[in-house]
TILUMLO-331006 format. One record per residue (C-alpha): residue in one letter; x, y, z; residue number from 1. Coordinates in pm, whole numbers, padded with zeros to 5 digits. Layout:
N
a:X:Y:Z:NUM
...
***
This chain:
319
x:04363:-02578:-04094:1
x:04223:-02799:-04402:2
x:03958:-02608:-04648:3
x:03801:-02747:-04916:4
x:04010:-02499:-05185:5
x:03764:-02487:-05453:6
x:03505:-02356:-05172:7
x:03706:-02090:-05045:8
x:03640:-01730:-05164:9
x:03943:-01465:-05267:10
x:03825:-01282:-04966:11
x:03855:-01560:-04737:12
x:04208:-01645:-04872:13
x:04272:-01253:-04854:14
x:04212:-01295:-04477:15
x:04460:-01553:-04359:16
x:04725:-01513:-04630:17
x:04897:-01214:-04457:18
x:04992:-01486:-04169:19
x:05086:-01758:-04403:20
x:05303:-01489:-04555:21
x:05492:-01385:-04247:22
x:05523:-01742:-04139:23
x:05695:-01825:-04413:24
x:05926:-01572:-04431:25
x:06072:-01700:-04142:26
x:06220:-01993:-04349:27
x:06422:-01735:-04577:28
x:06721:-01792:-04307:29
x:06741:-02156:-04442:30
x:06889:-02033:-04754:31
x:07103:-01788:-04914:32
x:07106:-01540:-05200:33
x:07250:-01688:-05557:34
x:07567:-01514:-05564:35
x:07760:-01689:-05863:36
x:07546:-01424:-06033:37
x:07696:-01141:-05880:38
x:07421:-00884:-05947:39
x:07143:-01102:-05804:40
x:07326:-01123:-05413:41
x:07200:-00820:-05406:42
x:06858:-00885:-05367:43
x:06721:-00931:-04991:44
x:06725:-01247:-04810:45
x:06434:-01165:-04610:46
x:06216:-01021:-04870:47
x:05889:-01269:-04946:48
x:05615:-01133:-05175:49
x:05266:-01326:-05370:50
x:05046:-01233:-05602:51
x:04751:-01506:-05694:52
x:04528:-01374:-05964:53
x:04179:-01496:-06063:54
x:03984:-01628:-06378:55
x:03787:-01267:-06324:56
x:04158:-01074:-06244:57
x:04039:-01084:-05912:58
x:04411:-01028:-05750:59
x:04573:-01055:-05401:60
x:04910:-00937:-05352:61
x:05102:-00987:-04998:62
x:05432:-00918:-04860:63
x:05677:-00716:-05074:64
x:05471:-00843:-05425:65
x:05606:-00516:-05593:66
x:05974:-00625:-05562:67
x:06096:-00639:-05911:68
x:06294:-00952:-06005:69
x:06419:-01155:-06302:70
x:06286:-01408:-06482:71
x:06613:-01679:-06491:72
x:06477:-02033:-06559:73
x:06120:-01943:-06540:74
x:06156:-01792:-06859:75
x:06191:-02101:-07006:76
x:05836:-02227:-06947:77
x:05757:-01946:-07215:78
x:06060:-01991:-07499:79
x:05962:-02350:-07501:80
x:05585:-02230:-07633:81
x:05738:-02027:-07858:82
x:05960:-02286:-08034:83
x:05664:-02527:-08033:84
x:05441:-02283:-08191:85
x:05757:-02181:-08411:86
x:05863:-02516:-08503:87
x:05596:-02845:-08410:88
x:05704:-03080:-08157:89
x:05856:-03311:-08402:90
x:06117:-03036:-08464:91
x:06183:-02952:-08093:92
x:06182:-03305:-07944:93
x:06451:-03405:-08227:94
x:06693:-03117:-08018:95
x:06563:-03203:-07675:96
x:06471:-03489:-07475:97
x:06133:-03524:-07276:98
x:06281:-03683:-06924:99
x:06392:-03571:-06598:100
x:06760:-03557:-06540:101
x:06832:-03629:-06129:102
x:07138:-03415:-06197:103
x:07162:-03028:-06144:104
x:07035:-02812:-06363:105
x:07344:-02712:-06529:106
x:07502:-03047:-06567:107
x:07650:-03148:-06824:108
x:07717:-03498:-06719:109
x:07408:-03690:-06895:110
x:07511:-03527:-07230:111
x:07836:-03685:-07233:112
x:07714:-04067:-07107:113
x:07385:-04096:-07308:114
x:07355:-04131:-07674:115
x:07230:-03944:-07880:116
x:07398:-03625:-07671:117
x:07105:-03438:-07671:118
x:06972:-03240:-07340:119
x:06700:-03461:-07203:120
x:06493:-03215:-07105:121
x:06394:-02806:-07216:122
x:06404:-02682:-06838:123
x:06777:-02782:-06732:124
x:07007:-02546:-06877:125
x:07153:-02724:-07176:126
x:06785:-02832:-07304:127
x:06689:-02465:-07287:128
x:06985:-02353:-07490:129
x:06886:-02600:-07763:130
x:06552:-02473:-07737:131
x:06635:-02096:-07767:132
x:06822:-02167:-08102:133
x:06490:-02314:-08255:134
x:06288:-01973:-08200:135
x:06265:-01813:-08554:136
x:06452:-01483:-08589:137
x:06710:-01356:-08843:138
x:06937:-01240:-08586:139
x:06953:-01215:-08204:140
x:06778:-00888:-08162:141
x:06474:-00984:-08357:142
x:06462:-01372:-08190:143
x:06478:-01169:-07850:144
x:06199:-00850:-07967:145
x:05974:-01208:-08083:146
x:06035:-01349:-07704:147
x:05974:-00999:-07536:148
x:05650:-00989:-07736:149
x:05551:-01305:-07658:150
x:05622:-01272:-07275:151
x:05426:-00915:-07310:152
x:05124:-01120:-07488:153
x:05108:-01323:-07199:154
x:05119:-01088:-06872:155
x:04817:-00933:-07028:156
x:04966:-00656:-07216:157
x:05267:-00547:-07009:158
x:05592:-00382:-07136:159
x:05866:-00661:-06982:160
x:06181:-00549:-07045:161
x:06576:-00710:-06994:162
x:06747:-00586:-06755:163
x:07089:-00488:-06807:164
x:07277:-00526:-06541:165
x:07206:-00907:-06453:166
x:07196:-00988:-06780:167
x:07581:-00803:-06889:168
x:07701:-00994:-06515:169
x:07524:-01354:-06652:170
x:07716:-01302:-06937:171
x:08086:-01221:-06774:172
x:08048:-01536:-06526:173
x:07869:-01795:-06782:174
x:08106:-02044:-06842:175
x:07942:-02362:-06773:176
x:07657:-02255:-06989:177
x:07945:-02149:-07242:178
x:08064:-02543:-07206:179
x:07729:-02640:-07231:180
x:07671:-02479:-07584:181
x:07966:-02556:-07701:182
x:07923:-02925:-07585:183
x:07610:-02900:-07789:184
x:07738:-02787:-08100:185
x:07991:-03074:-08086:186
x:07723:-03290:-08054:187
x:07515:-03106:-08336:188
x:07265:-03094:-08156:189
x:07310:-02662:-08243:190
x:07324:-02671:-08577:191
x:07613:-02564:-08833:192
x:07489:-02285:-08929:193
x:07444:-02151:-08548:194
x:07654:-01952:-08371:195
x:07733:-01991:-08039:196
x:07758:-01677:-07884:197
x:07440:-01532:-08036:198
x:07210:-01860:-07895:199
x:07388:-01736:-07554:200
x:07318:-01381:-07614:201
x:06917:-01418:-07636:202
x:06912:-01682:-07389:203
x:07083:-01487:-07134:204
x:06871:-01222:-07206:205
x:06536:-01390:-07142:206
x:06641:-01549:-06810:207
x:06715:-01172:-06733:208
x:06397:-00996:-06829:209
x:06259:-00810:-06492:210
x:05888:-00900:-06366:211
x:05687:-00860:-06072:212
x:05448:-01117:-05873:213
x:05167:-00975:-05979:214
x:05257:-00992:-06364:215
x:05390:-01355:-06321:216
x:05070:-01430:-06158:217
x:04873:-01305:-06520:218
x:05116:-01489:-06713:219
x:05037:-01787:-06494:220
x:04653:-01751:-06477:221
x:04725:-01821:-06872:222
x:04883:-02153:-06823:223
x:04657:-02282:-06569:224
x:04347:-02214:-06830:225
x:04531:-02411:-07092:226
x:04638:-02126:-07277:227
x:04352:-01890:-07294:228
x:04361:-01551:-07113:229
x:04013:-01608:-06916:230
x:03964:-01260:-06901:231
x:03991:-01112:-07246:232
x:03840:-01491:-07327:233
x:04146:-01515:-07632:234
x:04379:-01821:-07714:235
x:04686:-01697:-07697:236
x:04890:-02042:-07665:237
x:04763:-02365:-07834:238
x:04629:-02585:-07565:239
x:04856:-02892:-07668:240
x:05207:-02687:-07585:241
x:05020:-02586:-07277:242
x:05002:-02895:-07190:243
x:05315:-02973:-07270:244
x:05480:-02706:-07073:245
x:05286:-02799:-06760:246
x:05403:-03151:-06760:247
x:05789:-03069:-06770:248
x:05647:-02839:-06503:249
x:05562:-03092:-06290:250
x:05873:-03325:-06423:251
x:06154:-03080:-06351:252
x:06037:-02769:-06235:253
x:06163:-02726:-05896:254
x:06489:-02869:-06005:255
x:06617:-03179:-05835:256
x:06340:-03089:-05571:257
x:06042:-03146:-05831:258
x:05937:-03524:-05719:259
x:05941:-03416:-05354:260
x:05731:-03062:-05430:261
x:05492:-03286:-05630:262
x:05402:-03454:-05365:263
x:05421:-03217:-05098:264
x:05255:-02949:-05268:265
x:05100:-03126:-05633:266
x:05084:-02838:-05829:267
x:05309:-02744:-06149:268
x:05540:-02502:-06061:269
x:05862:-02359:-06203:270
x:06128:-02159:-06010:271
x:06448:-01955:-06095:272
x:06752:-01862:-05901:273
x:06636:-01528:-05873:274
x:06382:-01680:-05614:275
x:06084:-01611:-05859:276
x:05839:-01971:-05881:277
x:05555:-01952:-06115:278
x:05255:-02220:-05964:279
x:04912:-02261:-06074:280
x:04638:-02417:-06000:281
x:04444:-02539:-06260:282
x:04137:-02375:-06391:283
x:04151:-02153:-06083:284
x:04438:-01938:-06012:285
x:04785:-01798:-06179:286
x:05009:-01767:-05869:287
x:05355:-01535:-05853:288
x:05628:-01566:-05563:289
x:05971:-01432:-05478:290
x:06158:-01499:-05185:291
x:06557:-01430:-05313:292
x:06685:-01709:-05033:293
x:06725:-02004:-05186:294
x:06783:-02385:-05021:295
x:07052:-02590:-05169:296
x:06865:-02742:-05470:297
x:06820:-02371:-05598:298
x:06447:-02295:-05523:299
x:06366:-02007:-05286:300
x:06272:-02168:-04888:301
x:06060:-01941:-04786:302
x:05842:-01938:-05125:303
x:05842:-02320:-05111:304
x:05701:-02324:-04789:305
x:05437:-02079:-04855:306
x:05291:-02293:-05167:307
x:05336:-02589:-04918:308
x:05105:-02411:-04624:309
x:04844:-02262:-04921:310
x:04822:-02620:-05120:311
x:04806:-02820:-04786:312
x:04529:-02631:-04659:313
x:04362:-02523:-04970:314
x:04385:-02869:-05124:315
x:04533:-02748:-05403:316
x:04705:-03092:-05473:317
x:04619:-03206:-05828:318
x:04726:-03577:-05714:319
***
């Protein structure tokens, strides 16, 4: 089934996307749960939930949309915003590179055979450790209550908070992101007067604040209307790092799987190893998934496959 997307009502989509849904879910036994983060195996491999908001707040929510999840590398769609807005991209591009990688997403392989030694993009791991030292703060707590607020500011007013427990077992079993800073600091791309530990503390913490579809969706609908909140009608993100954030979307957002989920789905996306993908369309619709099973390149199967059967035959494709 083919519709022309920008035709079809909520209500029509409302109809058929309880079938897409449990279709989909199916595909959750192609992958597992991320276990090297012990407190996130325990999420379930079956579960599969959406929420897909409209310019009016017009909302569906299907399948188990009120499962609670963390953020992980969707969160750094958001602290890569904030450092623009905190610092121009002059000052973050001299920390971070503006290329896909082809390597995994904790890698550390390209910072040791390319000069300058710099991560070459701020959605693999490295580049968003470079990019959570740039967000202004005097210490952790205060760069972290600034993040928090800004995250808040963008799901419409909601009270996002860190959860504990995946971000203390993050922590204990982080030692390739540990390399990774350090490896940075040798490099200088962290500066001297940084310290280590306290980048790691706030960035574990972001990639562990707890959300829901439906609030991902709002924070979405935000992104996909360049950075205004169509419906209080306020900026709240300059257009140009909107832009900018949707582009290394669409670069490296899916991981190693983004050139293959451009073109089989086209829209910019960004997942985490929780399972959670933010997707939008643009000037239409904030979209929030989770589906904890994830395929071997670290994005959740059965979520994939649900943007696949919604863009296909909603023509969401921006290509």
């Amino acid at each position: 089934m083919e519709m022309e997307g920008w035709k079809i009502s909520m209500d029509e989509i409302r109809n058929i996307l309880p079938a897409w849904v449990e279709a989909s879910r199916l595909h959750a036994g192609e992958g597992r749960v991320a276990s090297y983060i012990p407190e996130l195996a325990k999420a379930p491999q079956q579960a599969l939930g959406i929420a897909v908001m409209g310019p009016d707040g017009s909302l569906l929510a299907e399948g188990d949309s009120s499962l609670s999840f963390t953020m992980q590398s969707i969160s750094k769609v958001f602290t890569l915003m904030l450092a623009l807005m905190d610092n121009g991209e002059e000052g973050v591009f001299a920390k971070v590179g503006m290329e896909p990688t082809g390597d995994d997403f904790n890698s550390m392989l390209k910072l040791e055979l390319v000069e300058p030694g710099k991560p070459f993009n701020p959605l693999i791991n490295a580049g968003a450790i470079a990019v959570t030292s740039l967000i202004s703060g005097d210490t952790p707590a205060a760069k972290m209550a600034r993040i928090l607020a800004f995250f808040n500011h963008a799901a419409g007013g909601a009270d996002l908070a860190v959860n504990a427990d995946v971000y203390r077992s993050e922590s204990a079993t982080a030692h390739r992101n540990r390399s990774l800073a350090y490896f940075l600091k040798d490099n200088e791309v962290l500066g001297e007067e940084i310290d280590v530990e306290d980048v790691l503390s706030v960035y574990f913490q972001h990639c562990a604040v707890e959300i829901t579809c439906v609030q991902l969706a709002r924070m979405a609908l935000v992104l996909a209307f360049n950075g205004t909140d169509p419906i209080s009608g306020r900026q709240l993100i300059p257009r140009r790092y909107v832009q900018i954030a949707k582009s290394f979307m669409l670069m490296c957002g899916m991981y190693n799987a983004s050139g293959e989920f451009a073109v089989k789905v086209g829209i910019p996306a960004k997942s985490g190893v929780s399972g959670g993908i933010l997707a939008l369309v643009p000037g239409r619709y904030g979209i929030g998934i989770i589906g904890p099973s994830l395929g071997s390149k670290g994005n959740s199967t059965s979520g994939v496959h649900l943007l696949e059967t919604m863009s296909s035959s909603l023509n969401w494709s921006i290509f």
